[in-house]
Jmol script that loads the backbone (N, CA, C; Angstrom):
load data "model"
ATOM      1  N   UNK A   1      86.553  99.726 102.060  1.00  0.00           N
ATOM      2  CA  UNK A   1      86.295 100.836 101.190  1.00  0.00           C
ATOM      3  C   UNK A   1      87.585 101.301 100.548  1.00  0.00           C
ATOM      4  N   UNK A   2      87.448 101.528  99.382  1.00  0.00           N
ATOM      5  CA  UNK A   2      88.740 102.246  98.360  1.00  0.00           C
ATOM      6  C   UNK A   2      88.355 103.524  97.648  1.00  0.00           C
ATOM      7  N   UNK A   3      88.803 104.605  98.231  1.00  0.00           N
ATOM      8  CA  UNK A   3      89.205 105.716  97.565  1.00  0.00           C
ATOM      9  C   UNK A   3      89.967 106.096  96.399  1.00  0.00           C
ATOM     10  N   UNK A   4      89.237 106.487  95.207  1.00  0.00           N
ATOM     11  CA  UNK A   4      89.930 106.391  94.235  1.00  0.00           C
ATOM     12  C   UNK A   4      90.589 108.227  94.442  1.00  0.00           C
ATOM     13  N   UNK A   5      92.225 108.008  94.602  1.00  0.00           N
ATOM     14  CA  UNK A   5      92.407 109.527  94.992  1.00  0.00           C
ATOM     15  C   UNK A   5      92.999 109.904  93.457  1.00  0.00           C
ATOM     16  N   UNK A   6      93.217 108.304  92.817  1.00  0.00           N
ATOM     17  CA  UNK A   6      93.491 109.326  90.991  1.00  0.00           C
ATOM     18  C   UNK A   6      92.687 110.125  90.399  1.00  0.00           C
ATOM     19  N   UNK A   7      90.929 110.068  90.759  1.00  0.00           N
ATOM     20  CA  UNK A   7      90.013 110.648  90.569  1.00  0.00           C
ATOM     21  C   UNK A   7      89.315 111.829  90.915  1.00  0.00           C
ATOM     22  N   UNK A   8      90.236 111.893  92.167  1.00  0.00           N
ATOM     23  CA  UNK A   8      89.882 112.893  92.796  1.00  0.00           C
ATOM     24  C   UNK A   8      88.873 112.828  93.626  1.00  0.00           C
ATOM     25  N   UNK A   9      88.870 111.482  94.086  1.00  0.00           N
ATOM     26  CA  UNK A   9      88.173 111.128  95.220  1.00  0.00           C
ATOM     27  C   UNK A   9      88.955 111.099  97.008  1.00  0.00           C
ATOM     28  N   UNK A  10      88.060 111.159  97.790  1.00  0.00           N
ATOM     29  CA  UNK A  10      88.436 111.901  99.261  1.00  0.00           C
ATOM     30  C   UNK A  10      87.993 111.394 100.146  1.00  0.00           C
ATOM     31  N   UNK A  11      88.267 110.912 101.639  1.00  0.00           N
ATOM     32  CA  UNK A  11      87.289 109.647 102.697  1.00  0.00           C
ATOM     33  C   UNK A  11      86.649 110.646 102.987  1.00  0.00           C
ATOM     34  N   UNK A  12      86.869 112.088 103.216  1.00  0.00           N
ATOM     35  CA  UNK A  12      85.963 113.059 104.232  1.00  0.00           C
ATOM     36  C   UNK A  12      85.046 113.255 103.116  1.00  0.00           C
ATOM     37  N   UNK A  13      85.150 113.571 101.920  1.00  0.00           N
ATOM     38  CA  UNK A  13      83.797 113.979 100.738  1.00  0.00           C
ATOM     39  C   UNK A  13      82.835 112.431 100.842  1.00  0.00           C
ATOM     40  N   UNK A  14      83.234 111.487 101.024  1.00  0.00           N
ATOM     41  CA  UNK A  14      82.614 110.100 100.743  1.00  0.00           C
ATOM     42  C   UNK A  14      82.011 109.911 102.148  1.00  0.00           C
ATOM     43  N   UNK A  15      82.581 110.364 103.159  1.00  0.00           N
ATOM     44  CA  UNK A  15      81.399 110.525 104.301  1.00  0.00           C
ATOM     45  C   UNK A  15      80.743 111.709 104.255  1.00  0.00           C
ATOM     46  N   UNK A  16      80.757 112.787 103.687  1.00  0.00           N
ATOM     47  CA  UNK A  16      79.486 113.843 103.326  1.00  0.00           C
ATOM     48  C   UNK A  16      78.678 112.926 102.246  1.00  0.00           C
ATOM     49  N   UNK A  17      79.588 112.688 101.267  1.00  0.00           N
ATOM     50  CA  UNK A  17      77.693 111.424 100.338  1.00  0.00           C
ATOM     51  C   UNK A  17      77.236 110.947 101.301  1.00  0.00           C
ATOM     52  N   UNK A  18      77.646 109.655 102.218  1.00  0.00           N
ATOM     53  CA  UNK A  18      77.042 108.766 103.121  1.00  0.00           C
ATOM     54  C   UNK A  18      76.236 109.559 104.026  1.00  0.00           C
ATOM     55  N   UNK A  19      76.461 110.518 104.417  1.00  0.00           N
ATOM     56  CA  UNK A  19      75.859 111.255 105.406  1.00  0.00           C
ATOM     57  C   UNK A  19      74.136 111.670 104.741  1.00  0.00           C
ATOM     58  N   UNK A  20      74.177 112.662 103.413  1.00  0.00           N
ATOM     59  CA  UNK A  20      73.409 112.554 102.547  1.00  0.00           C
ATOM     60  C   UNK A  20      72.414 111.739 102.415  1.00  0.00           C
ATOM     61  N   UNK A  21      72.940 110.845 102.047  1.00  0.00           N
ATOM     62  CA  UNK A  21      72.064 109.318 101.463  1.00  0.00           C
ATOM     63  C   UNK A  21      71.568 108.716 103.061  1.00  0.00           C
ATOM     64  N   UNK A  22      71.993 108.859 103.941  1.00  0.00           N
ATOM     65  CA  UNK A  22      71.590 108.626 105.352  1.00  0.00           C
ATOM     66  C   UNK A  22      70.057 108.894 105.586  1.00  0.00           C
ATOM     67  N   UNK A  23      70.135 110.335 104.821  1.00  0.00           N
ATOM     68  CA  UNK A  23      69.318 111.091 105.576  1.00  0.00           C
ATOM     69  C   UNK A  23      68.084 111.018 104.420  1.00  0.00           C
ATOM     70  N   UNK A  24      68.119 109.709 103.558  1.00  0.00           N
ATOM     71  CA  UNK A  24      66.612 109.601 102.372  1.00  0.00           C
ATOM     72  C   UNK A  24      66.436 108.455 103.202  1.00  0.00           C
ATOM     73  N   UNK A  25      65.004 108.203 102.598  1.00  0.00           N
ATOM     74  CA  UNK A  25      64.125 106.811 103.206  1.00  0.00           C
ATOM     75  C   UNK A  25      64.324 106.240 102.027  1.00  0.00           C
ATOM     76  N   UNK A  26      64.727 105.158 102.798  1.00  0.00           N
ATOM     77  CA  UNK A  26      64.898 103.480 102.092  1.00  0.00           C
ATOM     78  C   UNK A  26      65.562 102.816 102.618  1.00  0.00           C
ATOM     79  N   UNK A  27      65.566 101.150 102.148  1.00  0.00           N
ATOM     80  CA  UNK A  27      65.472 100.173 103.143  1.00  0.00           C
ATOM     81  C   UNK A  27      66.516  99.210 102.605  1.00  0.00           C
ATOM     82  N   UNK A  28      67.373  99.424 101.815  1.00  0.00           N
ATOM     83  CA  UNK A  28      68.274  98.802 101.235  1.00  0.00           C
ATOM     84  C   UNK A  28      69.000  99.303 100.239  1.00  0.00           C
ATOM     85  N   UNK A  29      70.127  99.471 100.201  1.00  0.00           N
ATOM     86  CA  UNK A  29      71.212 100.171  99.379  1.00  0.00           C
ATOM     87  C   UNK A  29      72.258  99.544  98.495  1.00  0.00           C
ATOM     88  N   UNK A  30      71.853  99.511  97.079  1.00  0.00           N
ATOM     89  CA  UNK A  30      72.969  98.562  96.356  1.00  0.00           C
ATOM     90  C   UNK A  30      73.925  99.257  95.881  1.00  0.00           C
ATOM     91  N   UNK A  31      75.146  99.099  96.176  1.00  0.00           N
ATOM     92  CA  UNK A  31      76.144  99.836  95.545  1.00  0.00           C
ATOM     93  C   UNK A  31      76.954  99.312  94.476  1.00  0.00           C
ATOM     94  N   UNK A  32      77.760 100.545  93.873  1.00  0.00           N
ATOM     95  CA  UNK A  32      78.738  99.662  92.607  1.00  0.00           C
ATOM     96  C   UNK A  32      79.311  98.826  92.496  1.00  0.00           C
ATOM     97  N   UNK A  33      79.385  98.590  93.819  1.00  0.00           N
ATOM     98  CA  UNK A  33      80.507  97.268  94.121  1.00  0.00           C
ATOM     99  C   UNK A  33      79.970  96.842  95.525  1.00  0.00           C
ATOM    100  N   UNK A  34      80.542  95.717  95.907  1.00  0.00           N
ATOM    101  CA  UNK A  34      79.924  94.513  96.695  1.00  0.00           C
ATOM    102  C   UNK A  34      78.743  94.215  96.798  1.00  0.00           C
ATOM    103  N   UNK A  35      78.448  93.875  98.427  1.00  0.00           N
ATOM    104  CA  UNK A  35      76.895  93.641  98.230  1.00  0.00           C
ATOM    105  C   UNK A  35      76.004  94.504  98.857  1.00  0.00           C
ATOM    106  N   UNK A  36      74.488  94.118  98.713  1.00  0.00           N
ATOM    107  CA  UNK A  36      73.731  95.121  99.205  1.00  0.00           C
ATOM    108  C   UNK A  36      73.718  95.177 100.973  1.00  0.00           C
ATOM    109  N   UNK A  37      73.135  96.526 101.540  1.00  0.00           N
ATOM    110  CA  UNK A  37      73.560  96.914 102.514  1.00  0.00           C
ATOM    111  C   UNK A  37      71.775  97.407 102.887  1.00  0.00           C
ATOM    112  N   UNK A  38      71.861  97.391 104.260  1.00  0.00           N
ATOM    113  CA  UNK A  38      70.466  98.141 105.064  1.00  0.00           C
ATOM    114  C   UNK A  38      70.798  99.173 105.660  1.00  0.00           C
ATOM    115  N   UNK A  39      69.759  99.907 105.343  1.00  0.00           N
ATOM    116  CA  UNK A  39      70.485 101.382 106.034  1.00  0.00           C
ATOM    117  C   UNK A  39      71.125 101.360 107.838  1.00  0.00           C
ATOM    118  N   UNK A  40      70.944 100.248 108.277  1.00  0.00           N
ATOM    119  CA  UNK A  40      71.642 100.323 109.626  1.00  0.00           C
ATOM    120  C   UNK A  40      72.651  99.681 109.136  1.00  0.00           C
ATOM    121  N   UNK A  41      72.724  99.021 108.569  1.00  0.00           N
ATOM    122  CA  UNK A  41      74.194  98.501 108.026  1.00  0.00           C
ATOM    123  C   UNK A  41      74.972  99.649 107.626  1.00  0.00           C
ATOM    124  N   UNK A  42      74.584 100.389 106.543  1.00  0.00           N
ATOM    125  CA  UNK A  42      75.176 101.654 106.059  1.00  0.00           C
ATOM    126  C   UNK A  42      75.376 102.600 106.826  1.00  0.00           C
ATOM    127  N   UNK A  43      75.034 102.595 108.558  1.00  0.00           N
ATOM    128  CA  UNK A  43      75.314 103.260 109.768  1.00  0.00           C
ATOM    129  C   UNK A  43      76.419 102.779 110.390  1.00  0.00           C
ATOM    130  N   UNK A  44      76.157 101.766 110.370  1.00  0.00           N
ATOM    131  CA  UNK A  44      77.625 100.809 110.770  1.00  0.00           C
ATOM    132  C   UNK A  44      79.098 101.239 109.762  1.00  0.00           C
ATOM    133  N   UNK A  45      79.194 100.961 108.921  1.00  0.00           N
ATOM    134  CA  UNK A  45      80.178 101.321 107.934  1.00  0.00           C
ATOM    135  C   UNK A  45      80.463 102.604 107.818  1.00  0.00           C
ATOM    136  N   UNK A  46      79.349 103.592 108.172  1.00  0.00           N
ATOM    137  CA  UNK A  46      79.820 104.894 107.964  1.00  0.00           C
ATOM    138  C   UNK A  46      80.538 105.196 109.169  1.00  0.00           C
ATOM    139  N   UNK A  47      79.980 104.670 110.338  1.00  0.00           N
ATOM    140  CA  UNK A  47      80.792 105.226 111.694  1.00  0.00           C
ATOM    141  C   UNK A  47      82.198 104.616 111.523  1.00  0.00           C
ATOM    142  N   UNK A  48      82.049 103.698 111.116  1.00  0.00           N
ATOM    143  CA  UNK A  48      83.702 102.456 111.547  1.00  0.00           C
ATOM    144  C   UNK A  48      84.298 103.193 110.529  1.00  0.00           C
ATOM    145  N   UNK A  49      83.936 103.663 109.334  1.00  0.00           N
ATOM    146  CA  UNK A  49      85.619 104.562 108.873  1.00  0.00           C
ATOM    147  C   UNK A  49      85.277 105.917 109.244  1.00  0.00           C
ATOM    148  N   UNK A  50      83.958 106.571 109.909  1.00  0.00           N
ATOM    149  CA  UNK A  50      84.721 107.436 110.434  1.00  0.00           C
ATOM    150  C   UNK A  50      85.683 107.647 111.986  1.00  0.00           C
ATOM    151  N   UNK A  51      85.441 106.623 112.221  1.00  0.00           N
ATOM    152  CA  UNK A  51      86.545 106.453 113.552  1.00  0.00           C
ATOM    153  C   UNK A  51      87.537 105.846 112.663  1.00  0.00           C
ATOM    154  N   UNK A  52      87.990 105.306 111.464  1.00  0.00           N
ATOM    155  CA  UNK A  52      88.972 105.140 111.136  1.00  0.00           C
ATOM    156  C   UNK A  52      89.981 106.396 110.700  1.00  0.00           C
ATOM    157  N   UNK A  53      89.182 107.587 109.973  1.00  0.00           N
ATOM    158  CA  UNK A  53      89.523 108.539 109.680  1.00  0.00           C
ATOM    159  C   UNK A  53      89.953 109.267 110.892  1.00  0.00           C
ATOM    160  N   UNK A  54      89.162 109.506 111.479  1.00  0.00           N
ATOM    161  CA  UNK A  54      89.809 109.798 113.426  1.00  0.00           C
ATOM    162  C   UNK A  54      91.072 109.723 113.886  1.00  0.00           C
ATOM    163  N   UNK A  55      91.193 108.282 113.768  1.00  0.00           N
ATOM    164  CA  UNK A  55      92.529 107.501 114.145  1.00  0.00           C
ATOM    165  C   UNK A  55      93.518 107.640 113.121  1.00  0.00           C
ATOM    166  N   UNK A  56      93.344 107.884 112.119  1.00  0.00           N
ATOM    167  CA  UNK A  56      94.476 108.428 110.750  1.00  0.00           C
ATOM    168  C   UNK A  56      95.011 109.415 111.299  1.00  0.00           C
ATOM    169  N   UNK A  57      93.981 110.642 111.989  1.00  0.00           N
ATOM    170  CA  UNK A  57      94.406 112.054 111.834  1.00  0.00           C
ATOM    171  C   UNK A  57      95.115 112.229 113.622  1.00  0.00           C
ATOM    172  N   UNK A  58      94.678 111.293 114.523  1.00  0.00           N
ATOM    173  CA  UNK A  58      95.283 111.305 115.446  1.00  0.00           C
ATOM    174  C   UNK A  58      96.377 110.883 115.316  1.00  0.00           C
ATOM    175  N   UNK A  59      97.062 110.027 114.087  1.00  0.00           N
ATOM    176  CA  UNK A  59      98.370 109.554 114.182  1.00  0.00           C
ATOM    177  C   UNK A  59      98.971 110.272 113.558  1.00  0.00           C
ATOM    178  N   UNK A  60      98.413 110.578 112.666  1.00  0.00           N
ATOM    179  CA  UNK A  60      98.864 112.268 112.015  1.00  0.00           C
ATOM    180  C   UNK A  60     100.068 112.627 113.154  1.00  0.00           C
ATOM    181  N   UNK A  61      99.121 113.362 114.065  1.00  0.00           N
ATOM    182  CA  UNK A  61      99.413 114.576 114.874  1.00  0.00           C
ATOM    183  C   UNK A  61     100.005 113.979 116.000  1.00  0.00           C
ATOM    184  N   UNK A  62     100.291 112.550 115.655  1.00  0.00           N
ATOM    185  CA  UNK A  62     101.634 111.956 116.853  1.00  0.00           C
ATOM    186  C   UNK A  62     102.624 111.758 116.037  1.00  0.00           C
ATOM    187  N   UNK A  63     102.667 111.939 114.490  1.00  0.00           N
ATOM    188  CA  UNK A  63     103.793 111.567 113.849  1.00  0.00           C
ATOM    189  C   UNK A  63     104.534 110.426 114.089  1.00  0.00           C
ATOM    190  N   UNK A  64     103.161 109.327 113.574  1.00  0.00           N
ATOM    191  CA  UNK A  64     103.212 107.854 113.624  1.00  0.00           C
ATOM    192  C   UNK A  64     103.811 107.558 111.849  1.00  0.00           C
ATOM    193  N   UNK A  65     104.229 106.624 111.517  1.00  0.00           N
ATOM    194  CA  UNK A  65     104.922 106.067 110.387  1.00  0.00           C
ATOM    195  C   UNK A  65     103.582 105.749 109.770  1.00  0.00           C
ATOM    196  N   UNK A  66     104.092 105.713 108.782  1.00  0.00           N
ATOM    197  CA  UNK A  66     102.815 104.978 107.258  1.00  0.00           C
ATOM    198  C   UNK A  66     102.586 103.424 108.187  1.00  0.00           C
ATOM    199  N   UNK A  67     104.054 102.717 108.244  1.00  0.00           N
ATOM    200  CA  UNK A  67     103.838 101.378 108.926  1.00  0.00           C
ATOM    201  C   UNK A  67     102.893 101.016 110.245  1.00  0.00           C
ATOM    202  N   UNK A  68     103.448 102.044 111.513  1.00  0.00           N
ATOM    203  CA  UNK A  68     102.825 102.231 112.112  1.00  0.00           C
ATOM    204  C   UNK A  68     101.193 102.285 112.164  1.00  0.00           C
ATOM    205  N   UNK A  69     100.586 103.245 111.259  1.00  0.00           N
ATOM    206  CA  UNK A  69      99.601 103.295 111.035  1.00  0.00           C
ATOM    207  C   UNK A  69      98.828 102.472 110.342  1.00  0.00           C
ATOM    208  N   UNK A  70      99.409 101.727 109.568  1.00  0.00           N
ATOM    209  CA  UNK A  70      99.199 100.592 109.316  1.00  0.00           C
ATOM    210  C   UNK A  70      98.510  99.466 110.092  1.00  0.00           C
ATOM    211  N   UNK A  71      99.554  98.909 110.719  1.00  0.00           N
ATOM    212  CA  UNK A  71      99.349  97.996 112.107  1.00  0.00           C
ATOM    213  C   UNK A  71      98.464  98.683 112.974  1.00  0.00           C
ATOM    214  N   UNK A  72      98.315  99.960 113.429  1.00  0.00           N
ATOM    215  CA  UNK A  72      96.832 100.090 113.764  1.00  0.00           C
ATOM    216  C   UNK A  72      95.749  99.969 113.290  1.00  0.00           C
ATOM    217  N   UNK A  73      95.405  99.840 112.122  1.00  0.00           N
ATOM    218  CA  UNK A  73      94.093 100.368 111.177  1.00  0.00           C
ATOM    219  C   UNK A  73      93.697  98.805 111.454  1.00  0.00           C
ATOM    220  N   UNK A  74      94.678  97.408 110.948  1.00  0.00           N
ATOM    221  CA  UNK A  74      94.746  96.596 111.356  1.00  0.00           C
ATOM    222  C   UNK A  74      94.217  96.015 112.288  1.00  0.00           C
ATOM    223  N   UNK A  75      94.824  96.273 113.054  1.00  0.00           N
ATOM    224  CA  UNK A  75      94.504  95.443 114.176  1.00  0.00           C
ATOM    225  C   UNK A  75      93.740  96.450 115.378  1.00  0.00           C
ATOM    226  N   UNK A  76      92.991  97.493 115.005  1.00  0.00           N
ATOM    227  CA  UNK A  76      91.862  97.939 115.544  1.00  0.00           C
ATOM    228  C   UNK A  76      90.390  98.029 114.766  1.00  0.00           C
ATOM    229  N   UNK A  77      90.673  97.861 113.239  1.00  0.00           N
ATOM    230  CA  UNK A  77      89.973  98.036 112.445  1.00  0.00           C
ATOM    231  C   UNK A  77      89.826  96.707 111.820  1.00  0.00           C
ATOM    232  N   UNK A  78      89.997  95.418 111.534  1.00  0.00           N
ATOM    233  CA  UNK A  78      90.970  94.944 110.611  1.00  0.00           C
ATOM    234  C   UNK A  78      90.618  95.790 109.425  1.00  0.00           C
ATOM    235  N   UNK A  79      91.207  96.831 109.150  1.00  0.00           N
ATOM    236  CA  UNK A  79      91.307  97.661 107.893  1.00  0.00           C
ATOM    237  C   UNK A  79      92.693  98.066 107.436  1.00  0.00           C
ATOM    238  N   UNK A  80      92.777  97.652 106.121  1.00  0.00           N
ATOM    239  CA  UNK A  80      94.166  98.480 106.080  1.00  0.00           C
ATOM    240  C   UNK A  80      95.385  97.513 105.152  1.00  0.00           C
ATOM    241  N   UNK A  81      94.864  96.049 105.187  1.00  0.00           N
ATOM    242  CA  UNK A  81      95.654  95.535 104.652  1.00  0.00           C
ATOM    243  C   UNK A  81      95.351  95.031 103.199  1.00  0.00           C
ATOM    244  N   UNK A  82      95.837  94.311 102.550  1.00  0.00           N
ATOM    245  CA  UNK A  82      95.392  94.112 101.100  1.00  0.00           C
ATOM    246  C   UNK A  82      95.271  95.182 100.429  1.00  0.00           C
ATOM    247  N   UNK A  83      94.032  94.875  99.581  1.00  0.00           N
ATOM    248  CA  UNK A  83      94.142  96.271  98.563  1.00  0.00           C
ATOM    249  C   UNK A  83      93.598  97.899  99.162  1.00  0.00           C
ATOM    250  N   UNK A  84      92.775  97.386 100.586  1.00  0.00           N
ATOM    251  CA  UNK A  84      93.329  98.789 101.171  1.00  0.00           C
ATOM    252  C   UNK A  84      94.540  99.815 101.406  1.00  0.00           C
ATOM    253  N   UNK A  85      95.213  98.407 101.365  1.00  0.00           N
ATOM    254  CA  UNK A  85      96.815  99.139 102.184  1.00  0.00           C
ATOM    255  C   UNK A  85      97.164 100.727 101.463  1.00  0.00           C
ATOM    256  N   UNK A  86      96.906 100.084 100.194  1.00  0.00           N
ATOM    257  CA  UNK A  86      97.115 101.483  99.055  1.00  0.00           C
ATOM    258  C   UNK A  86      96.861 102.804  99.440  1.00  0.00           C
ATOM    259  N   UNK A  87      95.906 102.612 100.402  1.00  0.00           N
ATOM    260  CA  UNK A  87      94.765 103.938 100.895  1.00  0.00           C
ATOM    261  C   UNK A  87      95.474 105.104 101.200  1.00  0.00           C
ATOM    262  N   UNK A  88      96.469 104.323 102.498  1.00  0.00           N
ATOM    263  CA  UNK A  88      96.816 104.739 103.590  1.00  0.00           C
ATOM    264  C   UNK A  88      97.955 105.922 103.156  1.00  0.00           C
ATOM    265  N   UNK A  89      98.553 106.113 102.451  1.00  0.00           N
ATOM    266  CA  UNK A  89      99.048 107.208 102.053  1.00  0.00           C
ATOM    267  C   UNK A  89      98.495 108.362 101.519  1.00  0.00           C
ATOM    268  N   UNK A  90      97.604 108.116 100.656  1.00  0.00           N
ATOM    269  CA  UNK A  90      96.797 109.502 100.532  1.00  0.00           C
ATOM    270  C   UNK A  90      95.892 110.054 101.714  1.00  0.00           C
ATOM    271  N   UNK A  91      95.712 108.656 102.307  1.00  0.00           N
ATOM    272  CA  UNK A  91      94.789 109.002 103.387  1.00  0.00           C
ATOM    273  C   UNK A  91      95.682 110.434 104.837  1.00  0.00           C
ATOM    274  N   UNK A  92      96.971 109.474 104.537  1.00  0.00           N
ATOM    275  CA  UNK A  92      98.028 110.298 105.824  1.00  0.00           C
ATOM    276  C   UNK A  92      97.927 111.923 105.019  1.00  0.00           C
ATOM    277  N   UNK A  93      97.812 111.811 104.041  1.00  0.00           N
ATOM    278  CA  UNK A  93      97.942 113.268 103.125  1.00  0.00           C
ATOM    279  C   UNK A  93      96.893 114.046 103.291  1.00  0.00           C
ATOM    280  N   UNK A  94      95.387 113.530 103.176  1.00  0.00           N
ATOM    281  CA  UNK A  94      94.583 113.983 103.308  1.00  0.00           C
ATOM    282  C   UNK A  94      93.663 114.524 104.760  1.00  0.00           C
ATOM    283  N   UNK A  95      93.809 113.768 105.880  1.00  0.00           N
ATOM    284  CA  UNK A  95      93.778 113.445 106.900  1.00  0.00           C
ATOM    285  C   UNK A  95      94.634 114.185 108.062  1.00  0.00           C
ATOM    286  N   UNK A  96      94.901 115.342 107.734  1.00  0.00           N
ATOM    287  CA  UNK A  96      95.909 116.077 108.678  1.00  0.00           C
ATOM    288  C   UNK A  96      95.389 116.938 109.593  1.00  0.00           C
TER     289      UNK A  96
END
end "model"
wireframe off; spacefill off
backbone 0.3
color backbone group
């Protein structure tokens, strides 16, 4: 997932949509980008970044490095590298 934060987009507002859309009936979810998803799928994805968001704000508050946090998101998530990587700074910003 990519947060557009030039837009004024936010991981905690994007899990209030998901949360939202959780809570309509239907049985498959196509989004703007990639592929389509089942709403237990879309349960899955919503929990795994919000334990990613979790783990942002717990490193927060150990005053872990951008890098650091990095290599966790990684290699607990594999999240975080490629064109995620970008995230991770607004995310440390937002995420406090």
């Amino acid at each position: 997932m990519i947060v557009n934060y030039g837009d004024g987009g936010s991981w905690s507002d994007w899990s209030k949509s998901i949360d939202e859309v959780l809570k309509m009936d239907f049985d498959v979810v196509i989004p703007g980008h990639g592929p389509s998803v089942t709403k237990a799928q879309l349960r899955d994805i919503r929990a795994k970044f919000g334990a990613i968001q979790e783990r942002v704000r717990t490193m927060n508050r150990e005053k872990k490095t951008q890098d650091e946090i990095t290599q966790t998101l990684v290699k607990e998530f594999n999240w975080g590298a490629g064109p995620s990587a970008g995230q991770i700074p607004g995310m440390m910003l937002e995420l406090r």
